[in-house]
C-alpha angles and dihedrals in degrees: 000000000000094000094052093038087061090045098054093052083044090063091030085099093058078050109095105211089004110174139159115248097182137311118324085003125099137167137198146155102285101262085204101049096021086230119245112352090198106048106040094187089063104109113171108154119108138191102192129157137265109190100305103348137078108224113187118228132177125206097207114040092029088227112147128193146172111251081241093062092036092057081045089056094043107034120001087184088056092039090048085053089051108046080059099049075048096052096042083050108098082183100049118102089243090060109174094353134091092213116106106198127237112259116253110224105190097093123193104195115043118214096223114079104245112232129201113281074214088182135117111262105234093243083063086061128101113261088242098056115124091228080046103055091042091064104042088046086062094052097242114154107184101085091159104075097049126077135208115233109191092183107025109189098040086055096044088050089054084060099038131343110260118141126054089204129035080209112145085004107185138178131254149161117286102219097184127207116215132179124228097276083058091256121145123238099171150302158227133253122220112212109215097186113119089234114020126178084223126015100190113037101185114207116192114198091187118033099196081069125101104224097246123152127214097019078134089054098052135110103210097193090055115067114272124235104217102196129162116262143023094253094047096054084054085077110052138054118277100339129155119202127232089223094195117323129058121261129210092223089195092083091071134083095247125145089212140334139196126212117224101191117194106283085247106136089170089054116101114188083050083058108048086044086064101052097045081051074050105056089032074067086239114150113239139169128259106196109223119245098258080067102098109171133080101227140033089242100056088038092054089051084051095059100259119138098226095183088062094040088049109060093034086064102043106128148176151181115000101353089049078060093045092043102045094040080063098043098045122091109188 
């Protein structure tokens, strides 16, 4: 872990914001997406280490790499120098071989220590229960997956410390992320407040993680839906949510998946999202013009069978172009 250790500080002057968190843990502005244009100070890529390897993550685009392709994509000349310091190492993992091995990201011990939800389960609450009735009102049937906070913060600092003051302290639904071994990683707070400062806080246990919801519900050997948001994954067949960030589904173990982007043809960073799935030759859905409204949820409270609508508009290739070039308005 030196040698990677000095190769990571030798490439640290090509890293925008670069910075060490802790031992075997640094962060940076993503060198692939560029991270966020509006907000400079947004840094969300990661090289952190998996037993004796770095492995390069970013939060925001999804893209993973080995610290070996990673020095390829930033610097050849530096990648070159360290395939060779690799290759004189008898003690390295490549051994007598040149060949530095793709990361595996489907970890199986995490390296947070997992804490008690130790909260009711909202199907445990009264009916008449205003995180309850939010949900139902919204038509969502899976109860079961959501939690009830009554103190939020103070809940959130016995997992993890993250507020300095338990001041206008609120409750909110716990929406959990688990991995595929059922293991939370972390979560995301609901605010049900009429007129909340923030209405998502996002709370990563383990900062290495992608958010992503519903990676403990899927089948990986049936195609996977990607939608937006938590609620919206609840309505339709094996899907995972974004929750907030983008994934580069290509680092799971899944046979096939089909993006289902926010019905926002005005929008133009969804549609820009689409057409780089596009070209990528990723399937997606195009939602057809007697669909109004922007997201499932929404849809589903209008009448629509998404399910239905859904897998009648999935496209690729050429027709996803046609199809989108019709759909977009910006």
């Amino acid at each position: 872990m030196v040698l990677d250790d000095q190769y990571v500080i030798l490439v640290s002057h090509r890293l925008e914001l670069f910075k060490r968190q802790k031992k075997g843990l640094f962060n940076f502005r993503c060198p692939y997406c560029g991270d966020s244009q509006k907000r400079k100070n947004k840094a969300r890529g990661y090289l952190f280490q998996v037993k004796n390897n770095y492995v390069y993550k970013c939060h925001n685009c999804g893209i993973g790499r080995s610290l070996s392709n990673f020095l390829k994509d930033q610097d050849p000349t530096l990648h070159d120098q360290y395939v060779m310091e690799k290759f004189k190492d008898s003690n390295s993992a490549v051994g007598k071989s040149t060949f530095v091995p793709a990361p595996k990201f489907n970890f199986k011990t995490p390296k947070f220590d997992t804490k008690s939800i130790d909260l009711e389960k909202i199907s445990e609450l009264n009916t008449s229960h205003v995180a309850r009735e939010y949900l139902e009102k919204r038509q969502i049937k899976c109860l079961d997956y959501f939690y009830y906070a009554p103190k939020f913060k103070e809940w959130t600092n016995k997992q993890k410390k993250t507020f300095d003051t338990l001041r206008q302290d609120g409750h909110r639904i716990i929406i959990p992320f688990f991995d595929e071994d059922g293991k939370m990683f972390g979560y995301q707070g609901r605010s049900l407040d009429p007129n909340p400062r923030m209405r998502y806080i996002t709370v990563m246990l383990d900062e290495s993680k992608i958010k992503i919801f519903g990676l403990d519900r899927i089948d990986p050997t049936k195609p996977v839906h990607i939608v937006e948001g938590p609620f919206d994954a609840t309505f339709l067949k094996n899907s995972v949510a974004m929750a907030g960030s983008d994934i580069d589904p290509r680092t799971y173990n899944w046979s096939d998946y089909i993006w289902v982007y926010d019905n926002e043809p005005r929008n133009r960073e969804i549609v820009n999202k689409i057409s780089r799935s596009v070209d990528r030759g990723d399937k997606v859905v195009i939602w057809p013009k007697n669909i109004q409204q922007k997201d499932i949820n929404d849809m589903i409270l209008a009448g629509h069978d998404v399910q239905k609508v859904v897998e009648s508009n999935v496209y690729q290739k050429l027709e996803a172009n046609l199809k989108l070039n019709d759909w977009k308005r910006v």
